[in-house]
N, C-alpha and C positions, 0 to 999 in steps of 0.2 A: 504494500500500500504506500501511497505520496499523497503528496497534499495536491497533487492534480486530479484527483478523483473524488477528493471532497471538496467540500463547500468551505470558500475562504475564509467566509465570516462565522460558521456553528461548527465548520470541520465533521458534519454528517457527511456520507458519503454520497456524490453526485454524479450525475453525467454528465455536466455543465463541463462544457471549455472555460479557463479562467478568463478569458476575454469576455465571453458572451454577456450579454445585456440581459440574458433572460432573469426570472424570479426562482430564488432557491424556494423549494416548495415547503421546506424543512423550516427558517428563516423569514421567507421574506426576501432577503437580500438579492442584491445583484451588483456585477462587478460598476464602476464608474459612479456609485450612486453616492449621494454626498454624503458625509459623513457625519452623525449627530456629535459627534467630540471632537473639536477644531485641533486640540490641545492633545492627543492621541495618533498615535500612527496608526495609518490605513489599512485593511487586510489586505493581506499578500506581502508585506512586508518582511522583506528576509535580514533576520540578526545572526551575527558570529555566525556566519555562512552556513549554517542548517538549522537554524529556528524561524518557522515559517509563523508571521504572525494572525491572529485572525480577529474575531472581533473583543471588546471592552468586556472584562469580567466586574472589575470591581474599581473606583477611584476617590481617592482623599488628598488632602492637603499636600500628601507627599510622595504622592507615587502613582501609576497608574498599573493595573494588572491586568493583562492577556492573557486567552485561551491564545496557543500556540502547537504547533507540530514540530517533534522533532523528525526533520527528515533523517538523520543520521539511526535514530535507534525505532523508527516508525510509531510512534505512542505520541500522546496528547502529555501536553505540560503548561504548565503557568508561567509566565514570563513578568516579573514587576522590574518597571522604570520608576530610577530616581529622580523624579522630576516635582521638585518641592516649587509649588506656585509662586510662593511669596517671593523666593529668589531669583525664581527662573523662568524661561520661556520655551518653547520650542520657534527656532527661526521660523517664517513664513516660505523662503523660498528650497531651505532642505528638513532632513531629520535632525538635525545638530541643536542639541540644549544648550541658552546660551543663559549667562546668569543675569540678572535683571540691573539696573543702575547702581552704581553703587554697593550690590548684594553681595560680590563675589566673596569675600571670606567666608560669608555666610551660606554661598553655595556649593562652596569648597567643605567646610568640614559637616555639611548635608551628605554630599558624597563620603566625605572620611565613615562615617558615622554608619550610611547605608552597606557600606561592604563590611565594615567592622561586625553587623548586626549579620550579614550572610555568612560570615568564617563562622561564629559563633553556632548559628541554629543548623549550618551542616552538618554539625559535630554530635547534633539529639536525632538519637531513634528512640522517641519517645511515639507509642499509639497516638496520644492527642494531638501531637504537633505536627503543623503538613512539612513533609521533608524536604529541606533544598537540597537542590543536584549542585548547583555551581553557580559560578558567576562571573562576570568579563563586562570589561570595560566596550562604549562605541557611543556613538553618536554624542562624545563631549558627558556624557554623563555613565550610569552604573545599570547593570542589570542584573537581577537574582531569577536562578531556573529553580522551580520548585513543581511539588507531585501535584497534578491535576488530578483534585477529586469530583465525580460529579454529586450531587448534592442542592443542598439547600440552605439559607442562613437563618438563626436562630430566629429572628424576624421574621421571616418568611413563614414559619414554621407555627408560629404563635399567630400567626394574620391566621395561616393556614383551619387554625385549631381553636376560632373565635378569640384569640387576642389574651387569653391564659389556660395554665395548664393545671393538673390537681397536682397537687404535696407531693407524691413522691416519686413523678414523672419530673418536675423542675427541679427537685433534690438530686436525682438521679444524672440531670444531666448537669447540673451544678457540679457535684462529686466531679465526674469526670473532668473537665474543667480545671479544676483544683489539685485533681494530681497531675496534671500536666505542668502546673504553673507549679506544684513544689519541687519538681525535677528542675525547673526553669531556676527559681531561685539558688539554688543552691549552684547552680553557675555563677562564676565572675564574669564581669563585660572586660573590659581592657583596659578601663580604670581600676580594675580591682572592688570592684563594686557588686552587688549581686545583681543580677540581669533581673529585668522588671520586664513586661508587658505594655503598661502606659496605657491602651486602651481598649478594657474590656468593655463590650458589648453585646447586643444579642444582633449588631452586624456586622462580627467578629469572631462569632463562635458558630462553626456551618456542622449539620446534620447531613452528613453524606447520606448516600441511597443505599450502601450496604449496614446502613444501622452504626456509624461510629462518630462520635464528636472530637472534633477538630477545630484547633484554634489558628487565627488567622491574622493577619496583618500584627509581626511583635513589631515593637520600637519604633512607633510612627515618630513617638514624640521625639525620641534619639537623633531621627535624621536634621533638626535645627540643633544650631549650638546651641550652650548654653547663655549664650549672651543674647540670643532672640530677642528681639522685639515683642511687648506686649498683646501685639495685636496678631501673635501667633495660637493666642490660647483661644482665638472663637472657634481652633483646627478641635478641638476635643469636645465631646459630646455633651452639650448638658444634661443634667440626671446622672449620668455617669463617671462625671471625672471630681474627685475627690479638690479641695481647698486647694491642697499644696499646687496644683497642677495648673495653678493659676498665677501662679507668682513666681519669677524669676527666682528668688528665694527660698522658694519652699524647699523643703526637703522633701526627698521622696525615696522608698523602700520599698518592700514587703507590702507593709502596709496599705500601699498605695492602690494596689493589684486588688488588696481585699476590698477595699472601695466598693471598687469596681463589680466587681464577685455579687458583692452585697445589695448593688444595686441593682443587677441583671438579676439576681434571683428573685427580688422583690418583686420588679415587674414582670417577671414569670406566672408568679403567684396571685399577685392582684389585678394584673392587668393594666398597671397604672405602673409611669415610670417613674422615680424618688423625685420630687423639686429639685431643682441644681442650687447643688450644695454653698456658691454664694449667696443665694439667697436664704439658706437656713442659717445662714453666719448670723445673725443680730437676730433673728425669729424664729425658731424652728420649730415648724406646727407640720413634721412629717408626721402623717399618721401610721399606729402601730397595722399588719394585713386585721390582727383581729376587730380591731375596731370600724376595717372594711366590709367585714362580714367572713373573714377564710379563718377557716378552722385549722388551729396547725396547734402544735406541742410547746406549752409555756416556752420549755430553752430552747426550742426551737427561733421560736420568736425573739428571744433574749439575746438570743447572740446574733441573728439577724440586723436589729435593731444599733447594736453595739458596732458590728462591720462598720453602721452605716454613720457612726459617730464621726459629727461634723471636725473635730478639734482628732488630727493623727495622736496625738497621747491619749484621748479618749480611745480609741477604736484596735480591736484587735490588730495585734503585730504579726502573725504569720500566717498565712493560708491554714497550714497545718491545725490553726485552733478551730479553725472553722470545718474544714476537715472533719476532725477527729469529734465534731460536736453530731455534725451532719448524718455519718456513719449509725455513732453510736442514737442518735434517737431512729433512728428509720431502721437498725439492726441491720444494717448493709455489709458489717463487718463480717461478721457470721453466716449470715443468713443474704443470699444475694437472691436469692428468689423471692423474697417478701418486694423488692423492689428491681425495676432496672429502668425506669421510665417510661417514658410512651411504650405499649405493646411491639410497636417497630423495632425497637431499639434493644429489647431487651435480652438479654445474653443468658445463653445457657450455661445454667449450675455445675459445678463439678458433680454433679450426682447423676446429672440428664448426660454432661459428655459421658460417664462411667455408662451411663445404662448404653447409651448409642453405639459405643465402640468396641465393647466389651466382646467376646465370643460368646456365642449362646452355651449357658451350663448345663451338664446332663442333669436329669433327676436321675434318683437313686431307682427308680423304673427302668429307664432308658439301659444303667448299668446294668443293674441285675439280667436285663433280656439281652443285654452284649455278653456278659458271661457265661450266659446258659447257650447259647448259641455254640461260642467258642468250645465251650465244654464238653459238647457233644463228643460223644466216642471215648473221654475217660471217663469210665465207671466212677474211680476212686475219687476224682475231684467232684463228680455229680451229685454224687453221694453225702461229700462235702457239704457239697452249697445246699441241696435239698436239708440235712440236718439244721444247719445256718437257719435258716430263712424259717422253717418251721419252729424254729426253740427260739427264734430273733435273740439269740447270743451274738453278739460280734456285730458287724459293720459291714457294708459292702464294700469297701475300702481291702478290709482284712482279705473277702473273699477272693477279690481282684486279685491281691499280691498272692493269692494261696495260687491262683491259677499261673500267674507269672511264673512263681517258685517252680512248680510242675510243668509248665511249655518247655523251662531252659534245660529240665530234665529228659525229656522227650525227640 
């Protein structure tokens, strides 16, 4: 297969010449047709000489992501450009990123920061985290090849499911989440720093089609320096990005992640997203889900609540507490069948792998009429097992090895 036999911009498989004008039937699409993202390269676009590009998967403040073909290894892949708005441009008359007036330091260690964040997450085979292949420099700016999952985003998925989910379908995909992001921390970045995420969301966290959660876009906030401009924080989501994430000054950790965590599960659960946390600074009238009407487990609630604590001294310091609270009320730790999330999603118990793979066991029926079979023609061992079996002394086990003893004789 090539990417001449699919479609440029969904990469279904087509009959279309890349030329032709006709309508992908799959899409929509057709070659020549103008482009809804000015600021985006066009499908067909070919990078580091076997990455055929196709059309816009996903785009934020600092990057843009494509579905892409590897011609080299035949497989579908994601392709994200560093192409931070605020600094940069793309030229109007080639592909070439150029950096915006005055912006260059700022869209120099934009790049430092973007490959710095690619060395790092090639290094996780973690299940939550989507895997990067590589990376290479072109068109004046950076690019990350990473595993193309098909799927759907947490958002999506909740539109999908009238806009909330019950307790231990959002727990569950919470949980997963969370251990991704504690493998995450316990990495250093190249400051020596532990590697944070920056911006979790629920369109950020994608529910692939074969049942697994996956986190997406780490370190948007990484790619500006830290000398950014103010007017880089309207890049992060309100509802979801915690105080510090607002101020050049803030400190940010661990903690920061659980924000985040905190906020996305709440609007799981309620259906409502938390106020942005500036505005709880001087008033905080976040209501508790129960006072919504959702039924959930006092420390459930407790520690929810706590994530979502405005002031980082208030609020849990590491995933791991939330975690380990999550688990232990829903009995996830023990017991994974009491929960695994939506029906879709949920993963077979070590009891269900055991029964499914297992060889089928005889009954001590099945034994007994292989023995008696076998048996036939020695008198002495028949004789044997008919005593056995009528006085039920011994075992079929024993009778078996009695016959063994007696074949090696024979």
């Amino acid at each position: 297969m090539s990417s001449q036999n699919l479609c440029l911009n969904c990469l279904e498989p087509s009959t279309l010449e890349p030329s032709s004008t006709e309508t992908c039937p799959e899409c929509g699409w057709s070659s020549g047709k103008e482009p809804e993202n000015h600021s985006a390269l066009p499908p067909g676009t070919l990078l580091d000489e076997h990455f055929r590009l196709a059309k816009v998967l996903g785009q934020g403040g600092f990057a843009i992501t494509y579905l892409a073909f590897d011609e080299t290894l035949k497989k579908r892949v994601a392709v994200k450009e560093c192409l931070p708005q605020e600094f940069a441009h793309r030229s109007r008359h080639n592909q070439t990123v150029k950096s915006n007036s005055k912006k260059e330091k700022y869209f120099s260690d934009s790049l430092k920061n973007f490959l710095e964040e690619a060395q790092t997450l090639a290094q996780f085979d973690e299940p939550g985290i989507v895997g990067v292949q590589g990376f290479f420099k072109e068109n004046a700016t950076a690019y990350m090849v990473m595993d193309y999952v098909d799927g759907r985003s947490l958002m999506k998925y909740l539109d999908d499911h009238g806009g909330q989910l019950p307790l231990d379908a959002a727990v569950g995909i919470m949980i997963r989440v969370l251990d991704a992001l504690r493998a995450v921390h316990k990495s250093l970045d190249t400051r020596g720093e532990p590697m944070l995420h920056r911006d979790i969301t629920p369109d950020n966290i994608y529910i692939t089609n074969d049942a697994r959660v996956k986190l997406l876009d780490f370190g948007a906030a990484r790619y500006a320096s830290r000398e950014r401009s103010r007017s880089l924080t309207v890049q992060f989501k309100p509802g979801y990005a915690p105080i510090e994430q607002y101020s050049t000054r803030g400190k940010q950790g661990p903690w920061t992640d659980v924000y985040s965590c905190g906020a996305t599960l709440y609007k799981m659960i309620t259906g409502k997203k938390p106020e942005d946390s500036l505005d709880r600074l001087d008033d905080d009238l976040l209501e508790t889900p129960s006072k919504l009407g959702i039924e959930l487990p006092d420390e459930v609630e407790q520690i929810l609540m706590k994530s979502l604590a405005v002031q980082a001294k208030d609020r849990l310091q590491s995933v791991e507490e939330l975690l380990e609270v999550l688990k232990l009320q829903t009995s996830m730790a023990e017991d994974q069948s009491k929960f695994s999330g939506p029906e879709e999603l949920r993963e077979p118990t070590p009891e269900v792998i055991e029964q499914n793979f297992e060889e089928p066991r005889e009954t001590e029926g099945d034994v007994v009429e292989v023995i008696k079979n076998l048996a036939e023609g020695h008198e002495e061992l028949m004789k044997d097992l008919n005593q056995r079996m009528t006085s039920q002394e011994g075992t079929v086990l024993s009778v078996r090895d009695r016959f063994d003893d007696m074949e090696g004789n024979v």
